[in-house]
N, C-alpha and C positions, 0 to 999 in steps of 0.2 A: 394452503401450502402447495398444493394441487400445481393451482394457478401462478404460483410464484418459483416454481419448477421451470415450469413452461416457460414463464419471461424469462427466465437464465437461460433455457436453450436458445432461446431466440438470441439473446447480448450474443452466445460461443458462435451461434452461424454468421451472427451477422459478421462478426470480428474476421472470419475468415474469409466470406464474401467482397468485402470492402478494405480488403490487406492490411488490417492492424496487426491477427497474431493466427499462426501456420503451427502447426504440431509438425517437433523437427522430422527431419527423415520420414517426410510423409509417405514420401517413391518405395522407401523399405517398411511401412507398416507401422512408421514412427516408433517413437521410444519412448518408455515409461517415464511421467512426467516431467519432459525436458519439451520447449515450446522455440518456437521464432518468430522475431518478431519483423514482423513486413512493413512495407511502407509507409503507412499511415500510422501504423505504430511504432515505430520507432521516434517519429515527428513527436507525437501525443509524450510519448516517455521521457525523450530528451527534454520536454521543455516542462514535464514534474520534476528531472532532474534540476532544471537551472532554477524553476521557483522554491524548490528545498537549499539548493547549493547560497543563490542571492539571499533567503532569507536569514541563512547562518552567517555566513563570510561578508555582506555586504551591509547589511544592518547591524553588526558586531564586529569594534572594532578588538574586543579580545578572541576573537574567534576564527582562525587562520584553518585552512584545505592543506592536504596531502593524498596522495597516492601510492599505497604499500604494498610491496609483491604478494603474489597470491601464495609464492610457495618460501614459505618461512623455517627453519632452522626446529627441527622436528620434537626438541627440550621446550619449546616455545607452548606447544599444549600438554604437555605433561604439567607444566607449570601452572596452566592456566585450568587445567581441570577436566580438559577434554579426555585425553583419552582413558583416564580409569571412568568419569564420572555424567558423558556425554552420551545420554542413555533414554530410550523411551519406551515405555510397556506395550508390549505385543503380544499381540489374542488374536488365534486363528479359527475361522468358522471350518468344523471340517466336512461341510456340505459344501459352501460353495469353493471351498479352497482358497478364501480372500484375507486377506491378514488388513487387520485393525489394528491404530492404537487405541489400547482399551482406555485412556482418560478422553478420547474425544468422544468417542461411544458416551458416555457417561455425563461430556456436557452437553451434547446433543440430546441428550434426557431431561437435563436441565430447562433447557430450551424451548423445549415441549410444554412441560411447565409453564414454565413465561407467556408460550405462545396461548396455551387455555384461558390464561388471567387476561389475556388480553383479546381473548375473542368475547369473555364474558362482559370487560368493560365496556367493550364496541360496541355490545347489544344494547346495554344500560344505557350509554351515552344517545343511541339514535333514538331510543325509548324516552329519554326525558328532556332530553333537548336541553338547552341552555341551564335546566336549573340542574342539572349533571354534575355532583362533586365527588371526583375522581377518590378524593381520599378516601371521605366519608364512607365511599361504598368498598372500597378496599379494604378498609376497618369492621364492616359491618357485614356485606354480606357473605353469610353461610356457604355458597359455592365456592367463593375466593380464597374465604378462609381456609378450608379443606384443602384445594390445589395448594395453596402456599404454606400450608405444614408441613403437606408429603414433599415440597421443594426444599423445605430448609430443613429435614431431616433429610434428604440426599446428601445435597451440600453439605450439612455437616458428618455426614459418614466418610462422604468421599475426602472434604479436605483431612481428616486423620488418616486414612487410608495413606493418601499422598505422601503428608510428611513422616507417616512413619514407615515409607516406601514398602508397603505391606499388599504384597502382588496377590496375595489369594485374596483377600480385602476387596480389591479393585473387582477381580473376576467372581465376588459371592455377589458385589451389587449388579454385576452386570445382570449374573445368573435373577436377583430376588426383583429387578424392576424389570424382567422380562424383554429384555432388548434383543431384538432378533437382526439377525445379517439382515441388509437391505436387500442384497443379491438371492440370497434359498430362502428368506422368511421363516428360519428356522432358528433354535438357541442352542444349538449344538456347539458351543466351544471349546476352544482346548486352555490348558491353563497360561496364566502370566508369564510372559520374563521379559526380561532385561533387551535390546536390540541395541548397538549403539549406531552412529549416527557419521562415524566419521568414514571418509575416502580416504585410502592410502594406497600411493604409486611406491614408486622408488627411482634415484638420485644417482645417477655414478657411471665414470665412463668404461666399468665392466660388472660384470651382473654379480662376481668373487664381493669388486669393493663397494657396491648400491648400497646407498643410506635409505632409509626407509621414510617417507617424507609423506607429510599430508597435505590435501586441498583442503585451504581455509573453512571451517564452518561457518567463522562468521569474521569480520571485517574489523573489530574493535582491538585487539593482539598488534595489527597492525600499527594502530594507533601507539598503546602501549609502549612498545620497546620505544617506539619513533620522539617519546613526549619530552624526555630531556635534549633531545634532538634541536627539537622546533622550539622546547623554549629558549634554548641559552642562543641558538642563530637569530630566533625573532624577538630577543630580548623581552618577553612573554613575564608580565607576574599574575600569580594567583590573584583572583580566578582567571582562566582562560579553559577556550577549548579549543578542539582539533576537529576537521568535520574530514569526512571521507565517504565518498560512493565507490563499490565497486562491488566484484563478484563473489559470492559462497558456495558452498556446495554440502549437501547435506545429503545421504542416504536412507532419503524420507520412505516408511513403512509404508504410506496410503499415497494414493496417490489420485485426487480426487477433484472434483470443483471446478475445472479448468487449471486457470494459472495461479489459484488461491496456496495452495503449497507445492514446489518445485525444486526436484535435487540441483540445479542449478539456477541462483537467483540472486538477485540485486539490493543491494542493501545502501540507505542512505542514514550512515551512523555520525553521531556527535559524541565526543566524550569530552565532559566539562569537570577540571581540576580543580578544586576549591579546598582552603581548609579543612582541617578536620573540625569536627563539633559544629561546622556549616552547614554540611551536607542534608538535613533534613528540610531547612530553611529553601534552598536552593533545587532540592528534590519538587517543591509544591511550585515555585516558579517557573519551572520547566513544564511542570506539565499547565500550566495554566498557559504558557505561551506555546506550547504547540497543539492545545486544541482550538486558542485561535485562529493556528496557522490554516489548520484544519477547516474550523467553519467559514475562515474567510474566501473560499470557494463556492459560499452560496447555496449550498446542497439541503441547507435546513439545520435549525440548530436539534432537532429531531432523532436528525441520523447519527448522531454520534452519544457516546456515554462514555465513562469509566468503569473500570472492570480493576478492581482492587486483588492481586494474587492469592489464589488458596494457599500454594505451597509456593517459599523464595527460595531464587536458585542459592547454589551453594556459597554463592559471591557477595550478595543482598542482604540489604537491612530494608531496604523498602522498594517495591515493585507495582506499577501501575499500568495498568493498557488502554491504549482509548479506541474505543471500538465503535465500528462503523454498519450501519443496514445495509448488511448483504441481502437479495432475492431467497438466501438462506440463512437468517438470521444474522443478529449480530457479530460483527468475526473483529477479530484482535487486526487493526494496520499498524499500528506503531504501541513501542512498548518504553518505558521513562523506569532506569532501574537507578539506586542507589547502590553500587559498584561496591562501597567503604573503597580501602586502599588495597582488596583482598589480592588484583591482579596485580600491579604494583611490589610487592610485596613479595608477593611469590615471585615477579621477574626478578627481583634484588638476591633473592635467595638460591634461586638456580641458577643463574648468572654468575652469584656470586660476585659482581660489581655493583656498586653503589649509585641509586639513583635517585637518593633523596633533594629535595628542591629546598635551596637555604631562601629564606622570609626575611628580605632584609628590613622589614616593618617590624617582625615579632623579632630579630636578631637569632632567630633559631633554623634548624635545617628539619626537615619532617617527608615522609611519604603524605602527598595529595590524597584525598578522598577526591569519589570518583562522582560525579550525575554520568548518567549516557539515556540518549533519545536515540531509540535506531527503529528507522520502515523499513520495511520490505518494498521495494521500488515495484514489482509486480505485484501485492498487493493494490496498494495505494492507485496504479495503473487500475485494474478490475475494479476497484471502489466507483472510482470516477465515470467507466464507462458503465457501472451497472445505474451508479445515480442522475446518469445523464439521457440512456435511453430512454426514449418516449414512442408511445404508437398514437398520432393525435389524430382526430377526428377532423374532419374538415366542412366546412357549409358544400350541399352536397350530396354526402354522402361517403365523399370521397377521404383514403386514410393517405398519411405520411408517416414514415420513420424518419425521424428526426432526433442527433447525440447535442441534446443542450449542453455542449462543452461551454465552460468557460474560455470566454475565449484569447485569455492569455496561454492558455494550455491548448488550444483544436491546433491540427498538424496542419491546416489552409489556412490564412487569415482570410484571406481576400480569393477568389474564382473571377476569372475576368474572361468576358463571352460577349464575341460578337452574336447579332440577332440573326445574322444571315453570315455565308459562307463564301459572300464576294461584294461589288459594289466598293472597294475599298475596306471595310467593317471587320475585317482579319488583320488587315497592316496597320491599321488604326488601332488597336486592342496589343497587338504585338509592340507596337510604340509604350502605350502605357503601362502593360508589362516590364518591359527592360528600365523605365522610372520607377517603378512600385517595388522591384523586386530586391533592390538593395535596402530598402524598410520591413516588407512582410515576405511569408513564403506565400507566395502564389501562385496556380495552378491555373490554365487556357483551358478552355473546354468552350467547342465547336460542333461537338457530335449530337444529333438529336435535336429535339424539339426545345425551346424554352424552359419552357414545364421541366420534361423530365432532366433537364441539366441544374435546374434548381432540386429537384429532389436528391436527386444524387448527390449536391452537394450538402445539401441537409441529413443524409446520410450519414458522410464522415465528420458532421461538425463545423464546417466553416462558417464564420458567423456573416462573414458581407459577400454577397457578389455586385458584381457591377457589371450592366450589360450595354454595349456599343451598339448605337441604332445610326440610323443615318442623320437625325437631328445632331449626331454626334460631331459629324464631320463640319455643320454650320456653325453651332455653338459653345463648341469644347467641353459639353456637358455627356454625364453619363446617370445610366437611372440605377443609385442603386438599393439594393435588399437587404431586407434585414434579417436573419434565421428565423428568431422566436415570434416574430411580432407577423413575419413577410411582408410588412409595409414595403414601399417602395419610395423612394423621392429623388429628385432632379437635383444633381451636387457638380461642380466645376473638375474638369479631372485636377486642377494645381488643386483644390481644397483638399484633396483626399487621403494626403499624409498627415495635415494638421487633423483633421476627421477623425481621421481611426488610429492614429500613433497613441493614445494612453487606452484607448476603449480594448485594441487589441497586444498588449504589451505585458509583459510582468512586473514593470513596474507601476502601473494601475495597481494591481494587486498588493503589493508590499505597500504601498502609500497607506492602506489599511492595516497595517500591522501594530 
């Protein structure tokens, strides 16, 4: 655990070393978890964005984009359930004066758990070598057994606890499995309550007539009102869905991890409309296509799982999360809920206008059931960079840092470097730049040694560089590298679009879908 601390410190220094991501207002002592994102990472994020955006909208032809205001008509979550019901349990230590949510205390417990069973298997497995049968001894041994009692008697305390939203419940388990603040290592807490989650400005060109207006918690509402909208313009029949990236805001109690949870954050949500009596059917489709989406990034089919809900929100008949190896255990990136028609429904009823979809198949008119798939776009972002950094050893002696990005997703495709800083070898490289750059994003780099211009681009993840020598200027040839492998080989510069146009593209990627 120790050690896998430590490698997350290293992923947050490095991110802000190499301008992927700045803690905002850093000049003023920054701001509780609110981030920016720099140069390099905004590159990295845009192009998670366009491999989420092409995988909905361009492989689905029932699956059409919009863009909804952030500031919506304030009856809009009353309906929807926010603001009586958008709530998360808060436990404060009153040594260190640090406020928790007390269910993540408590799956963080879980976790521990997990993490025991799985230090116990590591030992067994290096101990018996191949004839190691992971179940068998899961089944059998006395140690295992024990940890995984005391886990499935948490779990099932805490998910009643949950659903019968029973806040001294929460706060006895915390009290009876000993969980102390991180911060004083002490169990001094105070009791449960309620905190809820939403921001509220206000609306009006005098402060007598201000309506009282909220920032989005989350991105799907948008969707919602918008869905008769987009179907009867895009002549849309059931099933269909609607996809949408944009921004949230949430007035999150902890504030921790880095960018893993953030009062201002990016959401890439789908809501897919289907019959009713369908929606369980199409519940398990969805999640089965976007945890391909998922492993098809390469990261290991290891690092991911499902995480079936204790407790379904107030909206749900069925909720699932596919969950990723974080440096801190497994963490929720995307979550696949069965909606039913609850928000639907309720828009029709506060609204008071009709917004049932007529079936001209079934000759009937009905409220949709709902699927929805929604990431967290900074999630999904930290997933990637924690599963990509590497510190590799070298023949040597010698180390590198190196982000095995995919390299339909690295913010460089291509680094393009002369070997020297005259001799022609600048205006030659600046040529193939102004060619290259209407296909990839690519970055010159002049300064320093060979060497260290390859490291540094192995740094931010660029997967090819190519370097201009003066054989270059005789034979139109360039040598170039490769990240993972660092081979090197002698390529024509005309070859170098057909080359790397699918190796470095998102559409490489989706071809595997």
């Amino acid at each position: 655990m120790a050690q896998q601390e430590e490698t997350f410190k290293k992923i947050v220094s490095h991110c802000k070393e190499y301008g992927f991501v700045f803690p905002s207002s850093e000049i003023y002592d920054g701001l509780g978890a609110v981030y920016d994102y720099g140069q390099m990472g905004v590159e990295l994020k845009n192009n998670i964005k366009q491999y989420w955006w092409q995988s909905m909208v361009l492989l689905h032809d029932n699956i059409v984009g919009i863009d909804s205001a952030i500031f919506m008509h304030p009856t809009i979550w009353k309906a929807s359930g926010h603001v009586d019901a958008f709530n998360d349990p808060l436990i404060d230590n009153k040594d260190s004066k640090k406020r928790y949510r007390a269910d993540v205390l408590i799956e963080d417990q879980l976790a521990k758990y997990d993490e025991k069973i799985g230090k116990e298997i590591a030992k067994a497995a290096k101990r018996f070598g191949e004839a190691f049968d992971e179940a068998q001894f899961r089944a059998t041994n006395g140690r295992v057994l024990d940890i995984q009692a005391k886990r499935d008697a948490l779990h099932e305390r805490f998910s009643a606890a949950l659903n019968a939203n029973d806040l001294n419940e929460l706060r006895q388990i915390i009290i009876d499995e000993e969980i102390v603040c991180p911060i004083s290592g002490t169990r001094n807490w105070t009791e449960v309550r309620q905190f809820n989650l939403m921001f509220s400005t206000e609306m009006g060109s005098t402060a007598d007539g201000a309506m009282k207006i909220y920032l989005r918690p989350e991105t799907a509402q948008g969707i919602f009102v918008n869905y008769l909208n987009v179907q009867k313009t895009g002549r849309m029949k059931v099933p269909f869905g609607i996809a949408q990236i944009g921004k949230a805001f949430r007035n999150e109690i902890v504030a921790r991890q880095f960018i893993f949870r953030m009062r201002e954050f990016e959401q890439m949500e789908m809501q897919f409309f289907v019959r009713p009596g369908t929606e369980l059917d199409w519940f398990a489709k969805w999640k089965e296509t976007r945890l391909k989406w998922h492993k098809a990034l390469g990261f290991g089919d290891d690092h991911y799982r499902y995480h079936d809900h204790d407790k379904l929100a107030h909206y749900a008949n069925a909720a699932t999360d596919i969950e990723f190896l974080m440096p801190f255990g497994f963490k929720e990136v995307e979550g696949i809920h069965s909606r039913t028609n609850f928000d639907l429904s309720q828009h029709e009823k506060y609204s008071g206008k009709s917004i049932k979809y007529f079936d001209p198949e079934l000759n009937e008119s009905y409220v949709p059931y709902v699927i929805e798939t929604s990431i967290g776009v900074d999630r999904m972002f930290l997933s990637v960079l924690c599963a990509s950094y590497e510190e590799e050893k070298l023949e040597g002696g010698d180390t590198r840092v190196v982000l095995r990005l995919p390299a339909a997703l690295a913010p460089v495709k291509l680094a393009i470097m002369p070997l020297v800083k005259k001799d022609g070898l600048p205006e030659k490289a600046r040529e193939i730049q102004d060619m290259l750059k209407f296909h990839f994003n690519c970055q010159y780099d002049e300064k320093d040694s060979i060497g260290k211009r390859y490291r540094r681009q192995d740094a931010i993840g660029t997967p090819y560089c190519i370097t201009i020598d003066h054989d270059t200027l005789k034979d139109n040839c360039v040598t170039l590298r490769n990240r993972d492998t660092m081979q090197q080989e002698r390529v024509s510069i005309d070859s170098l679009v057909g080359l790397l146009a699918d190796k470095v593209s998102i559409t490489g990627i989706l071809k595997t879908l």
